[in-house]
C-alpha positions in Angstrom: 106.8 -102.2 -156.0 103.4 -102.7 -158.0 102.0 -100.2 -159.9 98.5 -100.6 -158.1 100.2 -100.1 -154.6 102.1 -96.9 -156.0 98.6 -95.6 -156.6 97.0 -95.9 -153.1 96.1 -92.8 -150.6 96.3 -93.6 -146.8 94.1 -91.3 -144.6 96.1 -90.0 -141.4 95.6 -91.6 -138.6 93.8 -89.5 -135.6 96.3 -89.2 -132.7 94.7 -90.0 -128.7 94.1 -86.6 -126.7 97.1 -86.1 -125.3 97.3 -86.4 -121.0 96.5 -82.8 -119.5 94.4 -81.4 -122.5 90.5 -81.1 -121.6 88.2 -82.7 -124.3 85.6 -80.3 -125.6 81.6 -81.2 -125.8 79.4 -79.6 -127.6 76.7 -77.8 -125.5 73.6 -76.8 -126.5 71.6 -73.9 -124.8 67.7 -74.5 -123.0 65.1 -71.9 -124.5 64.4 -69.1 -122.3 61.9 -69.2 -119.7 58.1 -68.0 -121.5 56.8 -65.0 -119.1 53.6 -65.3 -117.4 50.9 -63.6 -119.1 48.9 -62.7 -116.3 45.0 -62.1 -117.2 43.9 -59.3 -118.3 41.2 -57.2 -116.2 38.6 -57.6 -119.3 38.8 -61.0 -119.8 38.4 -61.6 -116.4 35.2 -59.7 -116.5 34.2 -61.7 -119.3 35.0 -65.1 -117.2 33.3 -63.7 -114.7 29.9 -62.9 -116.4 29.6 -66.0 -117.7 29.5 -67.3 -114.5 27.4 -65.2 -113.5 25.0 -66.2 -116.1 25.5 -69.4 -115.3 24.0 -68.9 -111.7 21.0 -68.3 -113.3 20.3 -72.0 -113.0 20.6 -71.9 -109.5 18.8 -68.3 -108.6 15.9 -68.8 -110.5 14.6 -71.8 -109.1 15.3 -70.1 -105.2 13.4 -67.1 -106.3 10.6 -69.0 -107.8 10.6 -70.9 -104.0 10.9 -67.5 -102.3 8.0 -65.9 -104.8 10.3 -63.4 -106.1 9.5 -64.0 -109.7 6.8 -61.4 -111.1 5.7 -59.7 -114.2 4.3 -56.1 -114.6 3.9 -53.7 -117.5 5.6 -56.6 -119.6 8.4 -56.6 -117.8 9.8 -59.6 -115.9 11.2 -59.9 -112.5 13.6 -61.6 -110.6 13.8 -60.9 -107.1 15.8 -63.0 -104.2 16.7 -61.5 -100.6 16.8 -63.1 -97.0 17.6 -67.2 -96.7 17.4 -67.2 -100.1 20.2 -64.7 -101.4 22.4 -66.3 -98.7 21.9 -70.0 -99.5 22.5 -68.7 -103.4 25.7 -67.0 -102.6 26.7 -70.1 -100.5 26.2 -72.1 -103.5 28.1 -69.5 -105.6 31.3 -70.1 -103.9 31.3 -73.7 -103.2 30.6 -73.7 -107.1 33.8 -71.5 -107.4 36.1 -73.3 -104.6 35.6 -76.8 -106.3 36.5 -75.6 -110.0 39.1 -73.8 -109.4 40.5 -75.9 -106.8 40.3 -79.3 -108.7 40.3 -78.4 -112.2 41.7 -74.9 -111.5 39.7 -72.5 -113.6 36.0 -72.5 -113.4 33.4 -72.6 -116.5 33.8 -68.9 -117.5 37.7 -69.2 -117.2 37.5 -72.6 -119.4 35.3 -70.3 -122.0 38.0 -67.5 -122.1 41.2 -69.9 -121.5 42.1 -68.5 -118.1 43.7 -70.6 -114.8 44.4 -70.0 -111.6 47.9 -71.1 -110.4 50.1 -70.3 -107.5 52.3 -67.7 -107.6 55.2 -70.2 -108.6 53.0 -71.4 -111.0 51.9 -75.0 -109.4 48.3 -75.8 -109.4 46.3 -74.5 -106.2 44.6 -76.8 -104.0 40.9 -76.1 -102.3 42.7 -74.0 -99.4 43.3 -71.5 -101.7 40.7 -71.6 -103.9 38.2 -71.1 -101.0 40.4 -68.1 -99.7 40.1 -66.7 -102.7 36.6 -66.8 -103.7 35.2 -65.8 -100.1 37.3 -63.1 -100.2 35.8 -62.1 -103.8 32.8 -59.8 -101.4 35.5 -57.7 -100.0 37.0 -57.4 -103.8 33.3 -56.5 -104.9 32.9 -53.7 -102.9 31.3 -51.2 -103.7 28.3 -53.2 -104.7 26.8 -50.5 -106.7 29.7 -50.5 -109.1 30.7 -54.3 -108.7 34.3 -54.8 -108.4 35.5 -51.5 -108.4 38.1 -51.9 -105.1 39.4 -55.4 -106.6 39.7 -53.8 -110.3 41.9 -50.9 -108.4 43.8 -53.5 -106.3 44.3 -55.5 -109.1 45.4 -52.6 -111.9 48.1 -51.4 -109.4 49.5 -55.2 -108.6 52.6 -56.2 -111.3 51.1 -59.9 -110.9 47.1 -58.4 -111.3 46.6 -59.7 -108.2 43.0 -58.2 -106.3 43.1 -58.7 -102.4 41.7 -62.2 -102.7 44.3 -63.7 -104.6 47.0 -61.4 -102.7 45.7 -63.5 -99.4 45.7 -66.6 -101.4 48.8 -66.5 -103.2 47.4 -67.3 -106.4 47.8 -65.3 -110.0 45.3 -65.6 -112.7 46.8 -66.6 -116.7 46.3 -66.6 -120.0 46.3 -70.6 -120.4 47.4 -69.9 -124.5 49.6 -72.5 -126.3 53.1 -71.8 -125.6 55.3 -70.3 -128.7 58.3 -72.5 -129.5 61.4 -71.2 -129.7 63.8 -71.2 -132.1 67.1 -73.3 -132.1 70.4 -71.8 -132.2 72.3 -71.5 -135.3 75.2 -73.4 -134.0 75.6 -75.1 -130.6 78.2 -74.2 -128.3 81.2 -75.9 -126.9 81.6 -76.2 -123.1 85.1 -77.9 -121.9 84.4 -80.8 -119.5 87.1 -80.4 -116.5 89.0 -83.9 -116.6 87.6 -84.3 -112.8 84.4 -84.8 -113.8 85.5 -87.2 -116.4 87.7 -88.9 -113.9 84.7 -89.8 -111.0 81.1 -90.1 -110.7 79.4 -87.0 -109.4 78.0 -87.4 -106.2 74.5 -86.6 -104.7 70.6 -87.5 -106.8 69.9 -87.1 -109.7 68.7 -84.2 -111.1 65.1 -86.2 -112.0 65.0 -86.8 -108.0 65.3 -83.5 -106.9 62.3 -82.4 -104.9 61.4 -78.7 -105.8 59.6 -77.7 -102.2 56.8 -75.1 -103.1 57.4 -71.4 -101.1 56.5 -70.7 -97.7 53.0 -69.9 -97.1 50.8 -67.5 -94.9 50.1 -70.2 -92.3 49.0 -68.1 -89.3 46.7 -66.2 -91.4 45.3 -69.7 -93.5 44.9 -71.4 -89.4 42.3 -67.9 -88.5 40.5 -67.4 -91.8 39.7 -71.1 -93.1 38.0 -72.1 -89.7 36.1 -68.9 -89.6 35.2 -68.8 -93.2 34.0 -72.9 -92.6 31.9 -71.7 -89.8 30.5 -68.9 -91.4 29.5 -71.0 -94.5 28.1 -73.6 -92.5 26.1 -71.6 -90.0 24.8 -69.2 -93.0 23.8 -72.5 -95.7 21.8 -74.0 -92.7 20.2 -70.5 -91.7 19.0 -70.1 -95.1 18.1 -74.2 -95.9 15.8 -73.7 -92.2 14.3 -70.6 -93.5 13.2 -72.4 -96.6 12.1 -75.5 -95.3 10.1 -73.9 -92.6 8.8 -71.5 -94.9 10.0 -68.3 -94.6 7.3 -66.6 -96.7 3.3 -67.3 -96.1 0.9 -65.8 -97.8 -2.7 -67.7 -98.1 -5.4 -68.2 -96.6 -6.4 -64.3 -95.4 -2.8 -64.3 -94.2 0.0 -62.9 -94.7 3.7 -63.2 -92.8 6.4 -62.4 -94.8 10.1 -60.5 -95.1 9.0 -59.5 -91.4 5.6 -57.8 -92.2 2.2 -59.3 -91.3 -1.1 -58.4 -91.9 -4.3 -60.4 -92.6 -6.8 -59.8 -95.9 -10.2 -61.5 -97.2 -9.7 -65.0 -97.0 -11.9 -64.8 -100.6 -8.6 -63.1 -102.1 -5.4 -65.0 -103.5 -2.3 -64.3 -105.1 -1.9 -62.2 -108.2 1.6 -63.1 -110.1 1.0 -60.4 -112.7 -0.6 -56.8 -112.3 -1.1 -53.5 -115.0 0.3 -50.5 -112.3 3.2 -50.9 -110.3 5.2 -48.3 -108.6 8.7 -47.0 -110.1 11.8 -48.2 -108.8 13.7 -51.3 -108.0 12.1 -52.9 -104.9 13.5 -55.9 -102.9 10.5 -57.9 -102.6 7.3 -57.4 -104.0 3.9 -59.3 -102.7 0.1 -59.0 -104.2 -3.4 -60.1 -102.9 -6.5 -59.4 -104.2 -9.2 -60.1 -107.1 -7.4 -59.6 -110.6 -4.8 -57.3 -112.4 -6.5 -54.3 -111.8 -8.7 -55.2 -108.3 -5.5 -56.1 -105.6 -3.4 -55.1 -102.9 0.4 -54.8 -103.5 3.2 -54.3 -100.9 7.0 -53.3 -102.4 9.5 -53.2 -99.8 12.6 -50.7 -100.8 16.3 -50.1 -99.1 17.1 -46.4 -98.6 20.5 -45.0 -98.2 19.6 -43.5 -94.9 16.2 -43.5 -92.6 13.6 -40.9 -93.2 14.4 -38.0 -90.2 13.6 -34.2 -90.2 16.6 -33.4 -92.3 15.7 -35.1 -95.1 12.0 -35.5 -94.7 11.0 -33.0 -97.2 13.6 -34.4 -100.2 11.7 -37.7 -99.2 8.3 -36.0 -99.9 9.3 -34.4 -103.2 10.5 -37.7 -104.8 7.3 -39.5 -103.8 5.5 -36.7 -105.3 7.4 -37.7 -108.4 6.9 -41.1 -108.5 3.0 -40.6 -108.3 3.4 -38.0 -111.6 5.1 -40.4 -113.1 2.3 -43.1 -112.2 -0.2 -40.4 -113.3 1.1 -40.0 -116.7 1.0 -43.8 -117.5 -2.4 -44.4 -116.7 -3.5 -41.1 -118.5 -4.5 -39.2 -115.6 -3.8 -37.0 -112.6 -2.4 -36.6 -109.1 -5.6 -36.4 -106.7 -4.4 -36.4 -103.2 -1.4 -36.0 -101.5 1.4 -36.5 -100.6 -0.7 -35.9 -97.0 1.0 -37.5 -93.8 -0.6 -40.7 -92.1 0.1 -43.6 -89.5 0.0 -47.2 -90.6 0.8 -50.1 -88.1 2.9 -47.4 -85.8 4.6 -46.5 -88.6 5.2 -42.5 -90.1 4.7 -41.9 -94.3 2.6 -40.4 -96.6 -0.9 -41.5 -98.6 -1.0 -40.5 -102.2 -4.0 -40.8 -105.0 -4.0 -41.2 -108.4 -6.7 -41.7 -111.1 -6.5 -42.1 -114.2 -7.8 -45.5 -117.1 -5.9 -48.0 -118.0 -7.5 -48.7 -121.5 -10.8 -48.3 -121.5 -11.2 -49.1 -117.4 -11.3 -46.1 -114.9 -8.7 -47.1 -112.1 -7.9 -45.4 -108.8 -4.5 -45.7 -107.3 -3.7 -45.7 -103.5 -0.2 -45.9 -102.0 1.0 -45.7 -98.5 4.9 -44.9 -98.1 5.8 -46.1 -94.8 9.1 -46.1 -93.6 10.9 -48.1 -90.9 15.3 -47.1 -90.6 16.4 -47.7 -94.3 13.5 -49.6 -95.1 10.1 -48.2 -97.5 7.1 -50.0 -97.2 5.2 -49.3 -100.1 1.6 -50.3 -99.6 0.0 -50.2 -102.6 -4.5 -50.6 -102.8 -5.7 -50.5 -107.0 -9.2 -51.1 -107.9 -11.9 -50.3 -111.1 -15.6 -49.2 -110.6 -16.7 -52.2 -110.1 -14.8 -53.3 -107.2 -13.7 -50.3 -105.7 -16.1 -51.3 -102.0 -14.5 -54.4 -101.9 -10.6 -53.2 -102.8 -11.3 -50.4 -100.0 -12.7 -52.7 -97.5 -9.9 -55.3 -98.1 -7.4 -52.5 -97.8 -8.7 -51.3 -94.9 -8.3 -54.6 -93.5 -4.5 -54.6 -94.6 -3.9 -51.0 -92.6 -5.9 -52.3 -89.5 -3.3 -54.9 -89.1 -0.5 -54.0 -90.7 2.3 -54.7 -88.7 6.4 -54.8 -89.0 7.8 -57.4 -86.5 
């Protein structure tokens, strides 16, 4: 034999499985499911006031229509009730039914990277988006601390879910970049049974299976989105009527607004911005008259409860406040009042103060009249120089004076 063939090494040759043994594949786990991270109750407050700045666009345009922008004591005001409010909170949720429901988050979710999905996590369609954002006055409630039922509703739900998205079906998440996770060190082996080496496995495809979303509330989708439709409807046309016709006019000697009417010198106009207004936060507020100083104002204020013998006095004493509080900003003092009068069939109290507002001498007038939860604050300011013509003008206001 050759030297060179002495020399050579011959690797062993791999034997065939033998029949009955089960091959072995190697099998390599999917990464765990990522947990929702349902939205925090602060960043949704922080979606939710940027919308809400965002409205802006839309309310101060309606309140400009309406006349309820104004400017006193260098303070600016933005005031929108009646037609108005409603056509502005009709716009609100149509503006918050179509983001969320086609792009799924609106322009303050985008800003703090929050979605709204499904409870199974697929996208929501309008249905639920409009369930969900009518719903948001019930959530709101109380309105003098906004939110506070659907905040509670919300802490105490495991998906933070308020009673609009409980209705809805929907969840609000963090939309945040999902963290990757690691591999395993070593993939596993899994035997393969020799039947399933043996035939085809029968049935689709996993890519074909059809994942069918979970049942929904149907009976209770069929009663509220017809209703909700209607009541959208009927309101946005209420309100676009009101506009058009002109739900507010005030010129020429005549005023008919917010369901008060009364007539004034035809010689008079609007006044956008005076020196002495009233404390407090009214609902409307309209002026006539010469100037600043020379006019007529009425402020129209919601009460928790009418005016009645039980509480008549209490009402009293705060008025008697408010006129101090007048009487120390213009320098001067309380002169009449509060002394009981009728005004267009309605009960309240006259009050006079006097006092300068520089170096002008001013007299200040009020009339609280009050009508169920409703204050009518009629309001007659005037200088020397035209204090017969402010009087006979307000005259002319109480003489016809007149809540429809």
């Amino acid at each position: 034999m050759d030297q060179t063939e002495t020399n050579e090494t011959w690797a062993t040759p791999i034997a065939p499985p033998e029949v009955g043994t089960t091959p072995r594949v190697r099998f390599t786990p999917p990464p765990p499911a990522p947990e929702t991270a349902y939205a925090g109750l602060g960043t949704r407050a922080t979606a939710l006031i940027i919308d809400l700045l965002l409205s802006l666009i839309v309310v101060v345009p309606l309140a400009a229509l309406s006349g309820g922008i104004s400017s006193s004591n260098g303070i600016f005001r933005i005031q929108i009730s009646g037609p108005p409010f409603f056509l502005a909170m009709v716009l609100w949720v149509a503006y918050m039914t179509l983001m969320e429901g086609k792009y799924g988050a609106s322009l303050g979710k985008r800003a703090t990277r929050l979605r709204v999905v499904t409870e199974d996590g697929l996208p929501i369609d309008l249905e639920a988006a409009l369930i969900r954002n009518v719903l948001r006055f019930l959530d709101a409630f109380p309105y003098v601390v906004p939110y506070l039922l659907g905040a509670i509703v919300a802490s105490r739900s495991p998906m933070k879910q308020r009673f609009g998205d409980r209705v809805a079906e929907t969840i609000v998440v963090s939309h945040t970049p999902a963290k990757q996770p690691e591999a395993p060190a070593r993939p596993l082996e899994r035997p393969v049974p020799q039947a399933a080496l043996a035939a085809p496995v029968a049935g689709p495809s996993p890519s074909a299976e059809v994942i069918e979303p979970p049942a929904r509330r149907f009976r209770l989708r069929v009663v509220l989105i017809p209703l909700l439709a209607l009541a959208l409807v009927a309101g946005g046309g209420y309100a676009f009527v009101s506009l058009r016709g002109g739900g507010c006019d005030v010129a020429d000697g005549a005023y008919d607004c917010h369901g008060v009417g009364f007539s004034y010198p035809s010689a008079w106009s609007t006044v956008d911005d005076v020196r002495i207004v009233p404390p407090g936060n009214p609902e409307f507020v309209d002026i006539v008259g010469l100037d600043q100083l020379n006019n007529v104002q009425l402020h129209g204020f919601l009460m928790s409860r009418p005016v009645d013998d039980s509480n008549v006095k209490q009402f009293k004493k705060q008025l008697s406040g408010a006129a101090t509080l007048i009487a120390q900003g213009v320098s001067g003092k309380v002169t009449h009042g509060p002394t009981r009068v009728e005004v267009g069939g309605l009960q309240g109290f006259r009050v006079q103060v006097e006092g300068s507002v520089g170096d002008q001498a001013v007299t200040f007038t009020e009339f609280a009249l009050t009508q169920g939860t409703t204050e009518y604050l009629l309001v007659c300011l005037s200088t020397p120089d035209h204090a017969r013509d402010i009087r006979q003008g307000c005259q002319q206001v109480m003489a016809t004076f007149h809540v429809s």
